[in-house]
N, C-alpha and C positions, 0 to 999 in steps of 0.2 A: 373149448375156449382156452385160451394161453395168455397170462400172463405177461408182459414184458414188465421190466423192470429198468427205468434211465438212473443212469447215472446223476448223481446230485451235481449241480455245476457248481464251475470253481468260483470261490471266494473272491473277491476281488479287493487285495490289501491298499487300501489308500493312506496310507500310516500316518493317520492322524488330522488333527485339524489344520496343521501346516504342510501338508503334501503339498509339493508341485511349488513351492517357493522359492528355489534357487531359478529354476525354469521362468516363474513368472517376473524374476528380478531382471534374468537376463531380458526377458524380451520386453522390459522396460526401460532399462538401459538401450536399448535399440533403440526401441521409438523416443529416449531423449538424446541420442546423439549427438542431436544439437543442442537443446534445452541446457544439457547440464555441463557441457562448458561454455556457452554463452553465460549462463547465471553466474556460474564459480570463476570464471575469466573475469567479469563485466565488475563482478565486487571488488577484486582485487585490480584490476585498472583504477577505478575509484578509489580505492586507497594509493594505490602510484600514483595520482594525479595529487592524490592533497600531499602526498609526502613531498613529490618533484616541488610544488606549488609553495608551500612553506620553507622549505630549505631554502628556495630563492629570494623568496620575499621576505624573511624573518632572519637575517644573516646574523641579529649582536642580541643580545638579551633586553636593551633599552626596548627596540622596537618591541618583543614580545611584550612587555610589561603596560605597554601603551596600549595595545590590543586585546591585552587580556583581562584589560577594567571591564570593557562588556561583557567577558563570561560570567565576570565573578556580580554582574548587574542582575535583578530581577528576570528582565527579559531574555539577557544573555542564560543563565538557569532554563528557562520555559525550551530552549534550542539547543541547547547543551545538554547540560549536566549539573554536579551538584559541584562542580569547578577543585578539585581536589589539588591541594599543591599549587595554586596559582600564587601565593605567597612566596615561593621561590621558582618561578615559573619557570620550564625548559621546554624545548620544542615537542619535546615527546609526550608529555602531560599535556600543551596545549593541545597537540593533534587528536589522545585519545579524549580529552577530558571534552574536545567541543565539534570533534567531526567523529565519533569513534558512533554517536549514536545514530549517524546516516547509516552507516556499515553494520549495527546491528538490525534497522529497520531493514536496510535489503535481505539481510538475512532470511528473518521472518515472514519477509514476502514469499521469498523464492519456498519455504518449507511448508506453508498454507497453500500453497497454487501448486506445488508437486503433489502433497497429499489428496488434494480434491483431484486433480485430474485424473490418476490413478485409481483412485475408488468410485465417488459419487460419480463421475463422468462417465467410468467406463461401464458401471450400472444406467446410468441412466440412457446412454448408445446400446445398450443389449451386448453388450460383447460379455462381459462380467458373467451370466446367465450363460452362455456359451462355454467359455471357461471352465466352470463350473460343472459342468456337464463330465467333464473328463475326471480323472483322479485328482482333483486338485479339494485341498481342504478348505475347509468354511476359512477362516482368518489368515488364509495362503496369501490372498493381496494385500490384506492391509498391512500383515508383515514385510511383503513386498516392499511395499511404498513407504512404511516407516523405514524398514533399510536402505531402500535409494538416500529418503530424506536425511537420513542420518551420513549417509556419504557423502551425498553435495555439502552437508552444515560442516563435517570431518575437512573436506577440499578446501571450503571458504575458509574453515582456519588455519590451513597447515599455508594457505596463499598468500593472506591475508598477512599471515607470520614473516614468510618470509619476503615480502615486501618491505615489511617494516626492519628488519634485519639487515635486508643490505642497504637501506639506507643510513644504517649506522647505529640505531639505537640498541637500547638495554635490551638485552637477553633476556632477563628473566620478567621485566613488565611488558615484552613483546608477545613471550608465548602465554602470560597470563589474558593480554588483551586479544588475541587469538583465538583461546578458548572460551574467552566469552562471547564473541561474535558466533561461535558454533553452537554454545548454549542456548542463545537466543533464536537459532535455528530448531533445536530441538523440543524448547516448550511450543512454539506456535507448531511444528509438527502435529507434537501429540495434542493439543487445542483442537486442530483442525480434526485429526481421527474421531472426535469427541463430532462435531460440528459435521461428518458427513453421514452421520447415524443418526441424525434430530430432523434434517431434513430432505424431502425426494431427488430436490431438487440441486442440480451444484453449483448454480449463482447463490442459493441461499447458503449455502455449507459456506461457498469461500465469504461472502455477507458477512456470519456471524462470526467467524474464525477474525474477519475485517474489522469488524465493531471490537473485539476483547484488544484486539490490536493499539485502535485509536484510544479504547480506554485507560490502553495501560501507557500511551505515550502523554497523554491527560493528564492519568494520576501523577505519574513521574513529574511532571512539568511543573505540577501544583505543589509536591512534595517539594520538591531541588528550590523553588521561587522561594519558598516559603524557607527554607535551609539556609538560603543565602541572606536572608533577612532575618535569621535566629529569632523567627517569627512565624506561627499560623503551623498549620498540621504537617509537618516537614515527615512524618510516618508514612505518610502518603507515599512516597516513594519506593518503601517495602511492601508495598502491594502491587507495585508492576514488575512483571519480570525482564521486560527493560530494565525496571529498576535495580532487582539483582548485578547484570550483567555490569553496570556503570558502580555498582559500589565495589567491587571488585578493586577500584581505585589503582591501578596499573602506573608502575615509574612512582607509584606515592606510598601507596599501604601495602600493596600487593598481596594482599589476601585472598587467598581460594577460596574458603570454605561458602562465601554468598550464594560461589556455583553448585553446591549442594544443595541450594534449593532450587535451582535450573532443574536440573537431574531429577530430583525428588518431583517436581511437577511435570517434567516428561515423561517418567515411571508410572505417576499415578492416572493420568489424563490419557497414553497410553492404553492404560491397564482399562480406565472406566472405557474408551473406544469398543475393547475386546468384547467386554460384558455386556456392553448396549449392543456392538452386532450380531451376540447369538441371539436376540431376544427379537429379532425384526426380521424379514422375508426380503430376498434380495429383491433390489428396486424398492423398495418399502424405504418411508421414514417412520420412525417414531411419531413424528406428527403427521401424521395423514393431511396429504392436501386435500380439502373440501368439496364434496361433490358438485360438480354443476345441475345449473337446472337441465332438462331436458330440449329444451330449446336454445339457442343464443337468445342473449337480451336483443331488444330493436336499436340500440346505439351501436352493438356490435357487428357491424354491418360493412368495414371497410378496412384497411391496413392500417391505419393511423389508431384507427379504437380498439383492433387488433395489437399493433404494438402497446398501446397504453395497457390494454389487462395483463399483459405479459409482464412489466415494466411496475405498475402500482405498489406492490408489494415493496420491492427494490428501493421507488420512491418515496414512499411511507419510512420505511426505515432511515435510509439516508436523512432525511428532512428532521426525524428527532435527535438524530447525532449530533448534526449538525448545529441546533437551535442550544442544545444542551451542551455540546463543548461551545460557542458561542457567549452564552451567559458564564462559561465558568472563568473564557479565557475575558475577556470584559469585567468582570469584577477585580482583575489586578490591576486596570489602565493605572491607579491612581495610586498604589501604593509602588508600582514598576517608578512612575515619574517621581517619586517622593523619594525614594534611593539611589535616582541620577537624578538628585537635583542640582549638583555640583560638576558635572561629569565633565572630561576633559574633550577638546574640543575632538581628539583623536576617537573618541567612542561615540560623540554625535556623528562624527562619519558614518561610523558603521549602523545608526539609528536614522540614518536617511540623510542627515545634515541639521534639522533641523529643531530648533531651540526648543519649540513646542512638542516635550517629548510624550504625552499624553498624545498628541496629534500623529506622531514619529509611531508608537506604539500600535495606535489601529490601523494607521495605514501598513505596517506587517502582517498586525493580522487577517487586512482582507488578501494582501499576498498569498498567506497561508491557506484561507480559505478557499483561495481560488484553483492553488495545487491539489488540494484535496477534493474539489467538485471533478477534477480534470481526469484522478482515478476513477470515479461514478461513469463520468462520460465515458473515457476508454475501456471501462467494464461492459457497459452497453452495448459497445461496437464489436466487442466478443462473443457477446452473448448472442449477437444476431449470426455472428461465423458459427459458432455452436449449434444454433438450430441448422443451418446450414448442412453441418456436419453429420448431425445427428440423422438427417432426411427428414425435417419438418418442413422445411422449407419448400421443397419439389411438389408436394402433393398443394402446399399453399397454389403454388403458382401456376398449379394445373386449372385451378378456380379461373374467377374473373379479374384477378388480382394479377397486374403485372408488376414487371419486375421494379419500375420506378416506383410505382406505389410501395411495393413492401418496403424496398431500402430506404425510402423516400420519407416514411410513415413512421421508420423506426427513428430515423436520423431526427426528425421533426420534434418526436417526443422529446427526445433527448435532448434537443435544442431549445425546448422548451421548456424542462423540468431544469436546466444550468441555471437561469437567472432567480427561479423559485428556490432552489436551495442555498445560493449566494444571498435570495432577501432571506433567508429566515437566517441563515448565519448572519448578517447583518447586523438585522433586529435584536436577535441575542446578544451579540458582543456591543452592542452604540446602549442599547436598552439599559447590559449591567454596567457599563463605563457612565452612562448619563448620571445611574443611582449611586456611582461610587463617588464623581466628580463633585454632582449639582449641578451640572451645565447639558440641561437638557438639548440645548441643539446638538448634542454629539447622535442624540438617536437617528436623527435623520441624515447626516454628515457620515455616518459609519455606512446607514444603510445604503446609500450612494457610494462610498468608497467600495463597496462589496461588488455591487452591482457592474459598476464601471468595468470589473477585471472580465465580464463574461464575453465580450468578441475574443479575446484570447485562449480561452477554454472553449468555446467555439472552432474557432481557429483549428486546435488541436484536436476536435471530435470531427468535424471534416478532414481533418488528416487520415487519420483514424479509416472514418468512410472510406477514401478514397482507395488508401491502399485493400480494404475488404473489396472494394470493387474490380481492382484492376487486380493484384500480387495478394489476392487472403494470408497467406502463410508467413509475411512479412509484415501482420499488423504491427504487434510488439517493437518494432521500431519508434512508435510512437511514444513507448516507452523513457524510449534513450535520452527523447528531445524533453518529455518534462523533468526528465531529471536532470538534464542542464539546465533548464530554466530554472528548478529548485537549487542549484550549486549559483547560478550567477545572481538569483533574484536574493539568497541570503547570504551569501558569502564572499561576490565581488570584490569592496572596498579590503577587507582583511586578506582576498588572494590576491589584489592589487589584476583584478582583471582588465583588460580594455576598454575602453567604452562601447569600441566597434564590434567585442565580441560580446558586450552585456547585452546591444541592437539584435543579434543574432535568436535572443530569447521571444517569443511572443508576450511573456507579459510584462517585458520592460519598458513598453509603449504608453500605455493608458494611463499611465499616473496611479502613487497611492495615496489618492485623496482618503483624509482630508488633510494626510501631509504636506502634496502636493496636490495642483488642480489636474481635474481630469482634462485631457487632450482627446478634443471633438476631432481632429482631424488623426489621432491613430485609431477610434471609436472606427469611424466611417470604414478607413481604410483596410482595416481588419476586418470588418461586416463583409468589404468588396470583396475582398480575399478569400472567405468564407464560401460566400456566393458561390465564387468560381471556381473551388475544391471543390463541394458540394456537387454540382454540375456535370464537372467532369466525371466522379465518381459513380453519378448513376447513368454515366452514360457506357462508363468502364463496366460495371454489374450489368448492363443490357446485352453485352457484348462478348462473356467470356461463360465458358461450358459450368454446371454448377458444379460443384466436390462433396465427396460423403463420404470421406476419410478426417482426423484431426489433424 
């Protein structure tokens, strides 16, 4: 009997937990080709637009001083900022101090939706698992994808900079305002690294990375109101890191060091990402989503209660945000109107026109509310392309479920949960203006003016649909159009926009009661329009091959 002896096989060196990252950067730079000069493009046209738009409209210094009583108002604070320098006011203070924080919320968008997509997404499509498979290290993507993230937020500032540059301003408060827009890039980053290790799922990851978002545009809001009234917890503000990036005070103070705590909470949120992914199983969250029974429930029996359990979660959340930024922003009605109570006829413009600035006041805020259901909706309509993507969809619809049922089901939900989160935002904002005033009919007058905006958010969640049905890959368009209704719906009268182009918004139709009254005839007509988006949409989804790619 003989022996053999094999040779021990080779080792196979995968150097470390970040092997395979340069490799996985590049071929995510591929697959955002487009993503990430649409994002890093789109922020800085946006800043070309307010610069072009100001330089035109704001040619002497009178004018700016007229216009700049609303920044330095309550309400002006809650949309702004904490108005720095408005006491010798120049174009470039007014631009960063009261449009500088649009630019840093795109920011933040674009650095929470790079992150999830990259990580939670590509776990939860099985590709990540794949990946994995080869020499690549444990924490190889999420350094990935914090590095893209940190180059797109690098691009929006060096962009963003020199937009502002050649339009003539300061040198040294342009690349100050620069890198705080790229700051604010970098903490909702590392936020979201945080937020795709808590949960399996990556509508919950971008959710929660979404909520710390809204929160900290809240505190800010509450802080800076409160700053401008050398009144009430103005600290508030150093607790968002929005709020870091605006104290920065650009063309005023020009102080850096605020972004040391940008940095310092990108380092450490980052860092705690790292720590929570070694501790969990790819595809795993930390919180484990909950077993089902063994059977469906007997209500879960069709597409429509289909979408709803997919969708509840989502709903639930949204609905306490909402109720609770609501009551917070509603408890200012009365102290906002108490420090324009003088205000010049030039600042009632920009508060609708009208005298009743308590009335002026909520009807923005259902404005507000109505932009902000409008993301809920368009998250919705992705998350149905998602399953799509993913290949849940196909095996759906091999069932007894066809295709108008499913898009049909999800669309329905969504069109149904719009006017549910508009009343509870309502109720919170009319509820604490009632207790703040004593003039309990605002409760029901707010909660009307909420509601009225929803054919218009409709409106745009049939868009939405439509193009999933017919062109999926060109949903995010949909994008574009609410962020011009957010540019015309708050900033027309001060960009001196047209009338014919403020028509072009869907929600400059219905009125902001109880500013204004609502119009029964743009109600209807928006519903019609709806309709027949809607329609075509699931006639387009009936019609074109599915996709299992993102």
């Amino acid at each position: 009997m003989t022996a053999t002896t094999l040779p021990a096989p080779a080792r196979v060196t995968t150097g470390g937990a970040l092997a395979g990252t340069g490799t996985l950067l590049r071929f995510m730079l591929r697959r955002d080709r487009v993503r990430f000069p649409a994002w890093t493009l789109g922020v800085a046209l946006l800043m070309g637009y307010f610069t072009t738009a100001l330089n035109s409209v704001y040619s002497t210094t009178e004018q700016l001083e007229s216009v700049s009583e609303f920044s330095t108002s309550p309400a002006g604070a809650i949309f702004g900022g904490p108005a720095y320098g408005y006491d010798a006011i120049t174009l470039e203070r007014f631009l960063a101090g009261q449009y500088g924080l649009y630019i840093m919320l795109s920011a933040a968008l674009m650095a929470l939706l790079t992150v999830t997509r990259h990580t939670r997404a590509e776990e939860r499509s099985g590709r990540a698992e794949l990946v994995r498979a080869n020499a690549v290290g444990r924490s190889a993507q999420l350094t990935a994808a914090l590095i893209l993230t940190t180059l797109m937020s690098a691009t929006v500032a060096v962009l963003v900079t020199a937009v502002m540059l050649a339009a003539g301003y300061a040198a040294a408060g342009t690349v100050l305002f620069g890198a705080s827009v790229g700051a604010a890039g970098l903490v909702f980053g590392g936020i979201a690294a945080i937020a795709v290790q808590i949960f399996a799922f990556p509508r919950a990851a971008s959710g929660l990375t979404g909520t710390v978002l809204g929160a900290a545009f809240v505190l800010r809001g509450i802080g800076d109101m409160s700053a401008v009234q050398n009144t009430g917890p103005s600290w508030l503000s150093w607790l968002s890191p929005l709020g870091w990036s605006q104290q920065t005070a650009p063309y005023v103070l020009d102080r850096w060091w605020p972004l040391a705590l940008s940095l310092a909470c990108a380092a450490v949120t980052a860092t705690a990402g790292y720590r929570l992914s070694a501790g969990r199983d790819v595809d795993a969250g930390l919180v484990p989503p909950r077993p089902g029974p063994p059977r469906a429930a007997a209500w879960l029996r069709d597409a429509p209660t289909l979408a709803f359990r997919l969708q509840r979660a989502g709903i639930a959340g949204w609905s306490v945000a909402l109720l609770i930024a609501g009551v917070a922003y509603g408890a200012f009605a009365q102290p906002m109107a108490d420090g324009l109570d003088d205000a010049p006829d030039d600042l009632i413009a920009v508060m609708g026109g009208s005298r009743d600035l308590v009335a002026g006041y909520l009807g923005t805020m259902g404005l507000t509310m109505a932009f902000t259901v409008t993301v809920f909706a368009i998250l919705a309509v992705q998350a149905v392309r998602a399953e799509e993507s993913a290949g849940r969809t196909e095996p759906v619809l091999a069932t007894a479920v066809s295709r108008t049922g499913w898009l049909g089901g999800n669309l329905a939900v969504t069109a149904i949960a719009v006017p549910w989160l508009l009343l509870l935002a309502g109720l919170g904002t009319g509820a604490a203006a009632a207790i703040g005033t004593g003039d309990t009919a605002l409760l029901w007058k707010t909660t009307l003016g909420h509601l009225a905006h929803a054919p218009a958010v409709w409106l745009l969640l049939a868009a939405a649909g439509l193009l999933y049905g017919a062109l999926p890959r060109l949903v995010p368009i949909v994008w574009a159009v609410l962020g011009y209704g957010v540019v015309v719906g708050f900033f027309a009268p001060v960009l001196d926009i047209s009338g014919s182009a403020v028509d072009l918004s869907p929600f400059a139709h219905a009125g902001e009661y109880p500013r204004e009254d609502v119009s029964a005839a743009a109600v209807g007509i928006l519903t019609l329009v709806v309709a027949v988006f809607t329609a075509v949409a699931l006639r387009a989804f009936g019609r074109r091959d599915l996709t299992t790619t993102a």
